[in-house]
MARDO-106547 format. One line per 5 residues: number of its first residue (from 1); their letters; for each residue x, y, z of N, C-alpha, C. Coordinates in steps of 0.02 Angstrom, whole numbers. Example, Ala and Ser with C-alpha at 12.3 -4.5 7.8 and 13.67 -1.06 7.14 Angstrom:
2
1 = as = 660,-284,390,615,-225,390,660,-165,390 ~ 642,-112,354,684,-53,357,645,2,394
% end
This chain:
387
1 = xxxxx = 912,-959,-549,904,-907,-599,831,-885,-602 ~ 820,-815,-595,738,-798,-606,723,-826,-666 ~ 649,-837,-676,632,-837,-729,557,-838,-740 ~ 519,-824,-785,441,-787,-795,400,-878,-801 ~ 351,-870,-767,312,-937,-793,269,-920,-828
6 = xxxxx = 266,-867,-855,220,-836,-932,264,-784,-947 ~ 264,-769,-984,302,-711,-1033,355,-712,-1052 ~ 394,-675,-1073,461,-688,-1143,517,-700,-1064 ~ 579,-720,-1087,619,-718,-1045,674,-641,-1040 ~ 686,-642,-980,741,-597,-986,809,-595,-1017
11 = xxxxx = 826,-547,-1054,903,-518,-1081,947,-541,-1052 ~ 988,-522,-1099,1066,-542,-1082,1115,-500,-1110 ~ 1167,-497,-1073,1212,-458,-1099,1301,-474,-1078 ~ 1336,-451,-1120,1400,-481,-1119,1446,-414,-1095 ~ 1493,-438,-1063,1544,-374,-1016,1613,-381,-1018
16 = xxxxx = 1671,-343,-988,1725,-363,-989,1738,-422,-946 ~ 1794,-438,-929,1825,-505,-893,1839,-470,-826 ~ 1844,-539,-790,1869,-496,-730,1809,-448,-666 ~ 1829,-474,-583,1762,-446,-556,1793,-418,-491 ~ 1848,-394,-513,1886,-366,-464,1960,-394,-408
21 = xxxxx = 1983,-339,-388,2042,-389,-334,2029,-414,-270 ~ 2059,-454,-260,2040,-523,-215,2053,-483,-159 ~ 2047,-474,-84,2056,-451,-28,2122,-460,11 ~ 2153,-446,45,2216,-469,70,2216,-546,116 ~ 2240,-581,118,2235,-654,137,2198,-660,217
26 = xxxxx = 2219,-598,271,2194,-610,323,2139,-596,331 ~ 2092,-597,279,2011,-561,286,1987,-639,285 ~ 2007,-690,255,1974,-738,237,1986,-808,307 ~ 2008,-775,368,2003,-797,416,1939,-764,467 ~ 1902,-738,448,1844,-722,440,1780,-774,422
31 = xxxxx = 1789,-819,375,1761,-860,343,1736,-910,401 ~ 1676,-915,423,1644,-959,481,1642,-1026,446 ~ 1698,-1071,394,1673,-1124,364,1713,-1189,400 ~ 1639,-1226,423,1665,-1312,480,1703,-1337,424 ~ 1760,-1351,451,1832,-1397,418,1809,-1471,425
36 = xxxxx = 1867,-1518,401,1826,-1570,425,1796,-1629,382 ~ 1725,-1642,400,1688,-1665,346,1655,-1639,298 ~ 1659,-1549,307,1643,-1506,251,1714,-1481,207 ~ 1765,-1531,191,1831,-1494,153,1829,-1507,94 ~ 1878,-1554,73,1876,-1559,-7,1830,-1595,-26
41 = xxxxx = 1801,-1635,22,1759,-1709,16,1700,-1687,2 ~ 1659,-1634,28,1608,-1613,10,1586,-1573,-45 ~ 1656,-1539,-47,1667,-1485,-130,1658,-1538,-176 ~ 1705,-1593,-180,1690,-1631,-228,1626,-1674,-227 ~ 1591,-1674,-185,1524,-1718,-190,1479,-1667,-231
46 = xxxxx = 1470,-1594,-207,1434,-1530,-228,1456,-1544,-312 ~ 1501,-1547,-348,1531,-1540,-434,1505,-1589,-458 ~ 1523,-1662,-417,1504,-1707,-458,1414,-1739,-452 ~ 1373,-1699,-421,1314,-1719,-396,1284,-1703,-465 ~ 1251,-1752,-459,1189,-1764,-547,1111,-1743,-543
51 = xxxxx = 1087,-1748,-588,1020,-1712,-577,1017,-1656,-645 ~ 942,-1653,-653,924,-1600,-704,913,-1549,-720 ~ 918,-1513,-639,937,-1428,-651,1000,-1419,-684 ~ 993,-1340,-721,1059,-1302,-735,1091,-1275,-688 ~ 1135,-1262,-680,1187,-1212,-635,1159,-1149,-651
56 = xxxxx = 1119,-1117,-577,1111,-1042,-595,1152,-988,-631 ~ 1126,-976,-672,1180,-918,-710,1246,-925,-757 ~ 1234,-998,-769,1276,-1036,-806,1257,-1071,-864 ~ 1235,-1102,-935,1228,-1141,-979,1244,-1221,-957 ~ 1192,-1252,-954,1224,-1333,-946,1249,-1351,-873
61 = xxxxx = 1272,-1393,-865,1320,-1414,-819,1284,-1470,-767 ~ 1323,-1479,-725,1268,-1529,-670,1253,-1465,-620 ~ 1200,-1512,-565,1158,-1476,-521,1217,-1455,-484 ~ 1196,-1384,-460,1241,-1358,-427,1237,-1326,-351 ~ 1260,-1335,-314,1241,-1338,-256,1201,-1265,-209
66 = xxxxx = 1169,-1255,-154,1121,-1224,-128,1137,-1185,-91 ~ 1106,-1117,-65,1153,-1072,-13,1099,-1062,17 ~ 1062,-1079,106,1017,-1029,111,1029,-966,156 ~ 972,-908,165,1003,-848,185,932,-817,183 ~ 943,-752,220,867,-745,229,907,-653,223
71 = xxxxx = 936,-628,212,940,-552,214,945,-527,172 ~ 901,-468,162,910,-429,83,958,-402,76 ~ 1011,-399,93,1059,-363,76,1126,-428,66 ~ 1088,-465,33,1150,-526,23,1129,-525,-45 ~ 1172,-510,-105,1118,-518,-168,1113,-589,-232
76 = xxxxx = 1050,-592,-219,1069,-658,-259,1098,-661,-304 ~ 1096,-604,-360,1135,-613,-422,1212,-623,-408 ~ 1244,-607,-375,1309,-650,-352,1310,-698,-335 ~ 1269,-709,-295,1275,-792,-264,1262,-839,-357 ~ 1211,-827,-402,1205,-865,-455,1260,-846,-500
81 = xxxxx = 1301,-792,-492,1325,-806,-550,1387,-827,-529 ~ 1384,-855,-467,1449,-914,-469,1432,-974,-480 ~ 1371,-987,-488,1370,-1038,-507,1301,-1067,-445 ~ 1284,-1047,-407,1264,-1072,-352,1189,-1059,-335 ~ 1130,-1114,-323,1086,-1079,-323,1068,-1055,-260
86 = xxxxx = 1033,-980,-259,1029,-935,-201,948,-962,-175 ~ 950,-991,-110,871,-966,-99,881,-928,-38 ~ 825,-869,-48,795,-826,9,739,-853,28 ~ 751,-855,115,683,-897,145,669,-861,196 ~ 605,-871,166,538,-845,240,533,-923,289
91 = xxxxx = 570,-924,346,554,-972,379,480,-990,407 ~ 474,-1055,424,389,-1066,436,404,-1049,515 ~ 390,-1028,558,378,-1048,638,342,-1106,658 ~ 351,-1133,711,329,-1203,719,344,-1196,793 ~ 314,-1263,836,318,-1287,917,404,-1284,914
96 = xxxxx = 395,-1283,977,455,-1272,1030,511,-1329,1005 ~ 574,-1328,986,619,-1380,960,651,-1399,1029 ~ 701,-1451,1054,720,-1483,1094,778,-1464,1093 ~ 814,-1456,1011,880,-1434,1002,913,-1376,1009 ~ 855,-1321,1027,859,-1244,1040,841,-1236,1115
101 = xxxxx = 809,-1285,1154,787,-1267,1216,848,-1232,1263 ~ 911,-1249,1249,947,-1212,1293,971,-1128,1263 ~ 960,-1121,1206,956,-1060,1182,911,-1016,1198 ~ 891,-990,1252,841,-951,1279,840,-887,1239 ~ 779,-846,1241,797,-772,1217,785,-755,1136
106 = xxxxx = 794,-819,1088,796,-818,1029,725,-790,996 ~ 717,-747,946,662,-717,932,602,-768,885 ~ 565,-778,872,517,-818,839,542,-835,769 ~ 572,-779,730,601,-778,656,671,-802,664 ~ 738,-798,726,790,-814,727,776,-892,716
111 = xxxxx = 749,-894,799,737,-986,780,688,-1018,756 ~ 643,-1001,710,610,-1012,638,690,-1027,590 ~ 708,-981,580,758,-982,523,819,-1059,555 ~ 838,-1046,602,885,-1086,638,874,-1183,623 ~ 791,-1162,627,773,-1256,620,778,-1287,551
116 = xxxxx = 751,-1217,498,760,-1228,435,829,-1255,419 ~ 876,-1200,422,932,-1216,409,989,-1276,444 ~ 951,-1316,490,974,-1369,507,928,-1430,486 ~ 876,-1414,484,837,-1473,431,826,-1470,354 ~ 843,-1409,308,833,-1406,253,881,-1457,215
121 = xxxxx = 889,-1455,144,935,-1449,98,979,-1428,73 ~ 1012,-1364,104,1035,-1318,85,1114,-1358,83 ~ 1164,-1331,55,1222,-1354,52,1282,-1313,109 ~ 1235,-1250,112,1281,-1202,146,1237,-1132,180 ~ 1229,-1109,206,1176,-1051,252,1243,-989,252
126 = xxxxx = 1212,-935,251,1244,-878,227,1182,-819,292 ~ 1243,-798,333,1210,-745,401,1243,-685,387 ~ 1201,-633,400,1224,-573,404,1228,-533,479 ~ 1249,-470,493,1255,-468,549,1203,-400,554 ~ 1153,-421,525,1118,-345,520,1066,-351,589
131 = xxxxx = 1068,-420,631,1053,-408,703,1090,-450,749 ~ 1065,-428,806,1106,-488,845,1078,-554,862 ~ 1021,-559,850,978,-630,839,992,-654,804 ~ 1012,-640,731,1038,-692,689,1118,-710,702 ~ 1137,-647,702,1215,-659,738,1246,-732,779
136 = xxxxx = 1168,-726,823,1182,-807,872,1172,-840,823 ~ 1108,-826,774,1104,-902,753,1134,-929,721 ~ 1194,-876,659,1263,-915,639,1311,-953,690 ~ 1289,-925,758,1338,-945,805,1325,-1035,820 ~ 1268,-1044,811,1213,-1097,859,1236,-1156,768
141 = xxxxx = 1209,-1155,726,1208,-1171,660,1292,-1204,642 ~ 1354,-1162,668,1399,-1171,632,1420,-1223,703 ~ 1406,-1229,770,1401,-1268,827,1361,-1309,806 ~ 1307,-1345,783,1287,-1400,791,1278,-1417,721 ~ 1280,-1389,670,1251,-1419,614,1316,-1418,561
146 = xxxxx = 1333,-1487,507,1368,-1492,456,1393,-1477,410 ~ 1327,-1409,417,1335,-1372,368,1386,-1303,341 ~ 1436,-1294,293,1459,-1219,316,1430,-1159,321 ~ 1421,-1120,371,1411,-1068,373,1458,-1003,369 ~ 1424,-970,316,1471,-908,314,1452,-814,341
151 = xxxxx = 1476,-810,388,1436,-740,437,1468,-677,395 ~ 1415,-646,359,1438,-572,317,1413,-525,356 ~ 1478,-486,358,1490,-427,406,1443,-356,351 ~ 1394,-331,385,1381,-265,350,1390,-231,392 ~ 1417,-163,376,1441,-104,392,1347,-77,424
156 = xxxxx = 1338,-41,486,1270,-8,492,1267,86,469 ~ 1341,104,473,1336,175,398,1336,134,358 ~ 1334,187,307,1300,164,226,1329,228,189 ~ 1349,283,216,1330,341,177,1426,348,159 ~ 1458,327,182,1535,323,153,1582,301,113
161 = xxxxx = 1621,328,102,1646,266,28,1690,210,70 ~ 1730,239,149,1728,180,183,1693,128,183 ~ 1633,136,203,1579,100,203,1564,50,162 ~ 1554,83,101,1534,39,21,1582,-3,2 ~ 1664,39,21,1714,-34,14,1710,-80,31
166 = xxxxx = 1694,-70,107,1690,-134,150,1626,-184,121 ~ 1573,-162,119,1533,-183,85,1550,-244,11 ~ 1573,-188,-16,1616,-247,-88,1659,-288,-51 ~ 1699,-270,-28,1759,-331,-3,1725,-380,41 ~ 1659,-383,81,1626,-439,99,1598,-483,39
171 = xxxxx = 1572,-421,-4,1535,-464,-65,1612,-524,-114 ~ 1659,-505,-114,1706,-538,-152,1712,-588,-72 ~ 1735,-570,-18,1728,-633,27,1714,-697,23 ~ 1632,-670,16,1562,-714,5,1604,-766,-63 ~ 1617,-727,-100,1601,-737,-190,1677,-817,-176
176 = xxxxx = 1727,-801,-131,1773,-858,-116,1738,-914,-80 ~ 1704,-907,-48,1680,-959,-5,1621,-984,-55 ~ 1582,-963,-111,1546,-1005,-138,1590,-1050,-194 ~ 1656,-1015,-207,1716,-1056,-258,1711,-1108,-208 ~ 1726,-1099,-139,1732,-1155,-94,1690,-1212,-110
181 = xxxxx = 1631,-1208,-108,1570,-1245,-118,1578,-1275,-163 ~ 1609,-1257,-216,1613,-1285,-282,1583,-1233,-356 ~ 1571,-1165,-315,1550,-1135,-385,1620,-1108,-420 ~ 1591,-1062,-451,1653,-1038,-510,1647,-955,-523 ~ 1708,-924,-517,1697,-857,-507,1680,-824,-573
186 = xxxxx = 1637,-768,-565,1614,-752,-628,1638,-701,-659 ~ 1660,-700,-732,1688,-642,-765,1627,-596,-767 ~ 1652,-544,-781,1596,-449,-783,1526,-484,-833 ~ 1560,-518,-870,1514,-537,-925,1449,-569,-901 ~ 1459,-632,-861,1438,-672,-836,1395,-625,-779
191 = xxxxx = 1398,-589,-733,1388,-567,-702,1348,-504,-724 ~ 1359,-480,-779,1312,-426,-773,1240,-459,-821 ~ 1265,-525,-861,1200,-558,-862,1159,-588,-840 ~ 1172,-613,-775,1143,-632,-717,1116,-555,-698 ~ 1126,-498,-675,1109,-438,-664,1051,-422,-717
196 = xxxxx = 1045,-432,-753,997,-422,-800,932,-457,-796 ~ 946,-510,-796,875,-575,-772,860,-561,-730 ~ 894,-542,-671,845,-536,-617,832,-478,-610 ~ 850,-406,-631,812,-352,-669,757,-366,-685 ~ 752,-385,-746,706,-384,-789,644,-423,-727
201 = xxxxx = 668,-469,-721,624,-522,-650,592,-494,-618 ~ 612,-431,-555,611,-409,-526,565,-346,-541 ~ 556,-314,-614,525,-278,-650,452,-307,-662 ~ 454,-378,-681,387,-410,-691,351,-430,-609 ~ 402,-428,-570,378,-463,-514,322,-375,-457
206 = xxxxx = 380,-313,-486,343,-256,-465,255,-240,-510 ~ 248,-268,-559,230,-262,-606,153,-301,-601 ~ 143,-332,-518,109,-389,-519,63,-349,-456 ~ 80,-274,-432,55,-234,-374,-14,-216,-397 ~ -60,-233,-359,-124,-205,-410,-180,-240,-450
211 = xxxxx = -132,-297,-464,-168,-334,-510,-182,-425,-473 ~ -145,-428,-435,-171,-488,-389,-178,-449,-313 ~ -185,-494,-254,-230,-476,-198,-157,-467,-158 ~ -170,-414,-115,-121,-398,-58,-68,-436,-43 ~ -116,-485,-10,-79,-556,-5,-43,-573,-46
216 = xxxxx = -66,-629,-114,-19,-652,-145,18,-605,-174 ~ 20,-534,-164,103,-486,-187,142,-513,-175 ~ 134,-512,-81,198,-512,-44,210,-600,-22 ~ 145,-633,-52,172,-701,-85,227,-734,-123 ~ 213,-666,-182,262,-669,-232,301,-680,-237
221 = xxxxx = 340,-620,-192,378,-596,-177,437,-649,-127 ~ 407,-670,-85,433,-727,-25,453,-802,-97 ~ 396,-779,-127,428,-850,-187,487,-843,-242 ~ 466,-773,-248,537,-731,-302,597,-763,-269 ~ 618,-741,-199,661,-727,-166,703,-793,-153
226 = xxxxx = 634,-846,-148,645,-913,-122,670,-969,-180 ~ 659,-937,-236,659,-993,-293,678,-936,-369 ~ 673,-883,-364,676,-855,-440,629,-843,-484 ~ 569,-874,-446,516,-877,-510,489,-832,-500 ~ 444,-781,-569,388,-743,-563,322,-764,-565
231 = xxxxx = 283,-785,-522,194,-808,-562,144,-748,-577 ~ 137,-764,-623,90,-704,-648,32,-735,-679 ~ 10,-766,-674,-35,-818,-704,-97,-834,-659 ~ -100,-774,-587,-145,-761,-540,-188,-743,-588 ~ -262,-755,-535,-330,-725,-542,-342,-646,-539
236 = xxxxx = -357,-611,-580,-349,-551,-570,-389,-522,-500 ~ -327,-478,-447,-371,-434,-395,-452,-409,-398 ~ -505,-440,-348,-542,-376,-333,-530,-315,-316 ~ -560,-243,-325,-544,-192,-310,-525,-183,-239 ~ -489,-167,-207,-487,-165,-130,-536,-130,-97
241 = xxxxx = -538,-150,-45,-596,-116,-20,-589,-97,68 ~ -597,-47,89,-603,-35,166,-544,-8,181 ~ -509,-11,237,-463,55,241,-412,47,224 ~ -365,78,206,-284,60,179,-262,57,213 ~ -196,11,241,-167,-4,283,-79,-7,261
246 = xxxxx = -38,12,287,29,26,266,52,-36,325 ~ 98,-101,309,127,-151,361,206,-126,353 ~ 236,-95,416,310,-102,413,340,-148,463 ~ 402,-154,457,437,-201,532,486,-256,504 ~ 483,-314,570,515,-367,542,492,-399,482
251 = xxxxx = 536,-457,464,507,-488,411,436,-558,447 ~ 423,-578,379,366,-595,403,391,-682,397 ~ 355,-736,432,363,-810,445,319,-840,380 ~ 330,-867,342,285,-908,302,224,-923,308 ~ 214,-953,384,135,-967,398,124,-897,417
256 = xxxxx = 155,-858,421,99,-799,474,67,-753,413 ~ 42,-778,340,11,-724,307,-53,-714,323 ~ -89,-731,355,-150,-732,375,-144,-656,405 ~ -105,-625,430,-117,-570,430,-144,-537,426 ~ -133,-544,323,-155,-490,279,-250,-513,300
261 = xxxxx = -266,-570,303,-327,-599,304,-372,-546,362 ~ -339,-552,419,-350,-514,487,-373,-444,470 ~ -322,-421,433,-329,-334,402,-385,-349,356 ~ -408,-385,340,-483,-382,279,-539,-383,318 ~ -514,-442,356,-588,-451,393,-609,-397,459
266 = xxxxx = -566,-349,470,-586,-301,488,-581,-238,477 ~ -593,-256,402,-618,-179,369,-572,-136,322 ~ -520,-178,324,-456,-143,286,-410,-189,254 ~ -366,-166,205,-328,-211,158,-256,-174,184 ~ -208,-220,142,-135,-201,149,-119,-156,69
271 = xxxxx = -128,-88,86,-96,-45,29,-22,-42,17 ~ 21,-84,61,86,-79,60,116,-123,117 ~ 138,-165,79,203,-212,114,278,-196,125 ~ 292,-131,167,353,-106,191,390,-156,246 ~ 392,-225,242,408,-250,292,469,-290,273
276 = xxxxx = 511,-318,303,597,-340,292,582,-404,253 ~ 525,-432,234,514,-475,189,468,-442,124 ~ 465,-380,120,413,-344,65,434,-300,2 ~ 403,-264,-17,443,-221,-90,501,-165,-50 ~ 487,-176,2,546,-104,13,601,-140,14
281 = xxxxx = 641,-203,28,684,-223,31,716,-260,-49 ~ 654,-237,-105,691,-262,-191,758,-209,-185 ~ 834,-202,-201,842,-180,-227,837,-140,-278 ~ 858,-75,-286,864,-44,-335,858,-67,-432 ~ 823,-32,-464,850,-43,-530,902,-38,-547
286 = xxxxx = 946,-83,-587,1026,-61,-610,1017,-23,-667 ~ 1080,36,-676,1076,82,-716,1132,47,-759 ~ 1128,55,-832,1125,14,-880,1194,38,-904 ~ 1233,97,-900,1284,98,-923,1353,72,-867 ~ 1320,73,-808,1381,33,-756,1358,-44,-756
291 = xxxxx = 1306,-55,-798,1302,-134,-766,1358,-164,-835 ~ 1383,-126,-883,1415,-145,-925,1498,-125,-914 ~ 1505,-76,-872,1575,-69,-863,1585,-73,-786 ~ 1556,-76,-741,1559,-90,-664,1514,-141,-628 ~ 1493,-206,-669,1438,-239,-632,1450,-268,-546
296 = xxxxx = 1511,-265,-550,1484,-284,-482,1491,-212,-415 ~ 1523,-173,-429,1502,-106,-404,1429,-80,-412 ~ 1405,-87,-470,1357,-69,-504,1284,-112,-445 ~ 1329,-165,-429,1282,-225,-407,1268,-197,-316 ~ 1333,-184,-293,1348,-151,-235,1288,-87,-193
301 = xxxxx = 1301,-63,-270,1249,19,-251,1179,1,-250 ~ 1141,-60,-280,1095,-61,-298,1070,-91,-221 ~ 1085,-120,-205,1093,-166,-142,1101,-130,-77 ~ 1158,-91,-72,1182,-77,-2,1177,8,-4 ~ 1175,27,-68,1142,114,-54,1090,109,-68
306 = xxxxx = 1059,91,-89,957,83,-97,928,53,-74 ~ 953,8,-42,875,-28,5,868,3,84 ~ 826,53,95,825,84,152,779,29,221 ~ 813,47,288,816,3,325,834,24,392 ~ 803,10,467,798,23,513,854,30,563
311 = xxxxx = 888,-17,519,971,-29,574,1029,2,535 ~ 1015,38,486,1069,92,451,1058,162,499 ~ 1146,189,496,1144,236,524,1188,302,490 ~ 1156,336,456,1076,368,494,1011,323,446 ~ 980,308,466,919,288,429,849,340,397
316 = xxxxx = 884,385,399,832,447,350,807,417,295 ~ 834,354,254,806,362,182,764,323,190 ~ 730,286,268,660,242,269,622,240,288 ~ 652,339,308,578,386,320,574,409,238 ~ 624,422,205,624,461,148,567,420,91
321 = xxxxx = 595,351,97,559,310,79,506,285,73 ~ 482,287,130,427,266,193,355,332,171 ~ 390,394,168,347,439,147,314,447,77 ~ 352,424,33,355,423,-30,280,389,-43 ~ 319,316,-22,257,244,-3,195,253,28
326 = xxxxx = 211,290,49,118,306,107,91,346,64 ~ 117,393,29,79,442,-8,62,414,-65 ~ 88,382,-91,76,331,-174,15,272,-120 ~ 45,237,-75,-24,197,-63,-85,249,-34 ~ -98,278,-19,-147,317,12,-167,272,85
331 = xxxxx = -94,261,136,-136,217,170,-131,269,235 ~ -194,247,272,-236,288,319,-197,260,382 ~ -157,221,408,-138,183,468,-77,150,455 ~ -23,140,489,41,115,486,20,60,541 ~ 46,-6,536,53,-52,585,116,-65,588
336 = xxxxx = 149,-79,639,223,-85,633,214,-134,663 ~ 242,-216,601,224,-296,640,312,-291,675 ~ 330,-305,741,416,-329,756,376,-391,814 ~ 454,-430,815,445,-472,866,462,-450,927 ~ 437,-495,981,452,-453,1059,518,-436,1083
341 = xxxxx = 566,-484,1037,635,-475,1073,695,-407,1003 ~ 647,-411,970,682,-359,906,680,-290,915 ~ 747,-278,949,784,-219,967,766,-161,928 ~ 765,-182,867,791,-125,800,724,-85,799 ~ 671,-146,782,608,-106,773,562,-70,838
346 = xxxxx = 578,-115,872,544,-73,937,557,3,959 ~ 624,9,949,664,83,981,650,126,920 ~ 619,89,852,588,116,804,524,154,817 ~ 493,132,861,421,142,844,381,230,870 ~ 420,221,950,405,311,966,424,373,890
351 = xxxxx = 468,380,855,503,401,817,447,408,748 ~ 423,344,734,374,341,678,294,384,695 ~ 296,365,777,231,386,791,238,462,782 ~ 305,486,811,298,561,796,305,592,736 ~ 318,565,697,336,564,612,271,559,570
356 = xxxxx = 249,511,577,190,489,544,145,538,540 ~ 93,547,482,23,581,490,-12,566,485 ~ -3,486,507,-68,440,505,-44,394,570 ~ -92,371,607,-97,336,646,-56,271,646 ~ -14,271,707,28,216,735,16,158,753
361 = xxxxx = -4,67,755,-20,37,798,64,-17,799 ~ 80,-20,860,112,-68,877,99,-126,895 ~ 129,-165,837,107,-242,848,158,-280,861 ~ 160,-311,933,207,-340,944,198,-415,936 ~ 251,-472,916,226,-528,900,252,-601,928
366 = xxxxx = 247,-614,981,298,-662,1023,304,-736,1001 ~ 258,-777,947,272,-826,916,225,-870,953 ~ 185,-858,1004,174,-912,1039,85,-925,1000 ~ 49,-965,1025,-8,-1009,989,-65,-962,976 ~ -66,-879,1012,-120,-845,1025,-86,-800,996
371 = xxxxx = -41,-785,948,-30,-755,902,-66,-725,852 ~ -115,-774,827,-175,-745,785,-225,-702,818 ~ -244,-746,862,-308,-709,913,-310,-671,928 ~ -231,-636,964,-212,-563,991,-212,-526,932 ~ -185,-559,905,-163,-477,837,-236,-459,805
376 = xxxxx = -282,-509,794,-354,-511,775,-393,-430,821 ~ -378,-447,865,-412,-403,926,-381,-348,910 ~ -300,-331,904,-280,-254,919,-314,-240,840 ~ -295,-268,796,-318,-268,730,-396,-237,702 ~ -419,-265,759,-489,-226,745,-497,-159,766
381 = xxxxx = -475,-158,828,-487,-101,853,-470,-33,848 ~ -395,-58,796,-348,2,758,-408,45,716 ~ -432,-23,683,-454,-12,595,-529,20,618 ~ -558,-2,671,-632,30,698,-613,127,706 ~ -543,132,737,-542,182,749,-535,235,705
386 = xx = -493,190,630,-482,252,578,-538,276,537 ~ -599,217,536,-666,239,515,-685,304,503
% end
């Protein structure tokens, strides 16, 4: 459950019953969940497990079990208000694993994420199919590891009411397989007050642009995502200083914020974190009269028609977006961070260059130990040039 480590807490609000109809039975053979030693035996270990957290999005109860997942378009406020706590993770990258060596090809962030989710805590890992790198790595995950994994299908239109169905009927999918786990399905009520907290959350967490350093924004932000919390209790920002810099692309690895460090020390700051771990990927604000009579539709639109994104088709709204953002940051240079094997953003990049009215640099990022050093170098030489 979000929640502020200074300031009042977020609202609440009460709704009708009921969060829609269940899907027809053969969708839920779909469900990537290892049988087995993950069946009833583990549901019941997840209910009866003790400890002093609350159940996200719930009053009371025992600790309730963990989902991890790394895509914005999976939304946490469903995942909590079954009961379940959601973390979004920025994986760390790390040396070469032994257990992936025959998986060739895998991108730096796939198998970053891949080791997490076989060494974490998590109770259950939640993949989307918004590439084909992760695609394997539900594949690789639900093959070697104990854990269940559940692979959510997104539609790459967006602009149909086909589309948006399908969309909901994954989200109710999802919403069975965390009953699986052991959560508990949530009435409108329940659900549109969970929708609200992390509103309001999500309001304090935008609210933090400006007033701490580049960096810890999109700190924040990776911690919002990862845990619920807002910190606001930072040192207030120096003024920025040197050239503005706009970051779009993949998402970013835990250790790799030094980045933003790279962009200072040669001459320029980050005016905007457009990247698949940054503010372009918050959801939408919910509009206040459907979060009371349609929350989880309500929840749908906020999510899967507003967060604009590289692998939607057509993807106009992240130029639409994208333009908006550059002109509110005033930034002088676009860097577009992707990894070497990431399809989406690369075939992105000619397209931006001709688009843009500010200068292009392509930064490509292969994971390996000279990662810093290289990007250091193109990094300078971008930022020398916009002088």
């Amino acid at each position: 459950m979000p929640h502020l480590r200074r300031g009042g807490q977020p609202g609440q609000a009460a709704g009708r019953g009921g969060t829609g109809h269940p899907l027809s039975a053969h969708r839920d053979r779909l469900l990537a969940v290892r049988r087995g030693p993950c069946g009833d035996a583990l549901r019941g270990a997840l209910r009866n497990r003790a400890g002093a957290a609350r159940p996200a999005g719930r009053e009371g109860g025992p600790v309730t079990p963990a989902v991890l997942y790394s895509c914005s378009f999976v939304p946490a406020e469903w995942v909590a208000a079954h009961g379940v706590r959601p973390c979004r993770t920025l994986p760390a990258s790390g040396p070469a694993s032994a257990w992936l060596a025959a998986d060739m090809g895998l991108c730096p962030y796939a198998r970053a994420f891949a080791l997490e989710a076989r060494a974490g805590e998590a109770d259950a890992v939640v993949v989307t199919t918004l590439c084909d790198q992760m695609r394997r790595v539900a594949e690789i995950i639900a093959r070697d590891s104990p854990r269940p994994v559940f692979l959510m299908h997104l539609p790459t239109t967006w602009q149909s009411a086909a589309s948006r169905a399908y969309y909901l009927d994954e989200l109710r999918r999802l919403g069975r397989f965390l009953v699986q786990l052991g959560g508990a399905a949530p009435s409108d009520g329940d659900l549109a007050a969970v929708m609200l907290q992390y509103d309001s959350a999500r309001a304090a967490l935008r609210a933090l642009r400006g007033r701490v350093s580049p960096r810890r924004f999109s700190e924040a932000i990776a911690e919002f995502h990862r845990t619920g919390a807002v910190t606001s209790d930072a040192l207030p920002a120096a003024a920025p200083r040197g050239v503005p810099i706009a970051l779009l692309g993949a998402p970013m690895v835990r250790n790799h914020f030094w980045l933003f460090d790279l962009i200072e020390e040669a001459g320029g700051h980050v005016a905007l974190d457009a990247t698949d771990s940054g503010e372009r990927t918050l959801p939408a604000p919910f509009a206040a009269d459907r979060l009371h009579t349609a929350p989880l539709e309500e929840l749908a639109d906020a999510y899967f028609g507003h967060i604009p994104h590289a692998f939607r088709r057509p993807n106009d709204a992240l130029y639409q977006w994208l333009g908006r953002e550059l002109a509110r940051s005033g930034a002088k240079g676009l860097i577009v961070r992707r990894y070497v094997w990431c399809d989406t953003w690369h075939a992105e990049v000619e397209r931006l260059r001709e688009w843009a009215s500010v200068p292009v640099l392509d930064l490509d990022v292969n994971g390996g130990g000279d990662a810093e050093g290289r990007a250091a170098n193109r990094i300078q030489a971008f930022i020398e040039a916009l002088r």
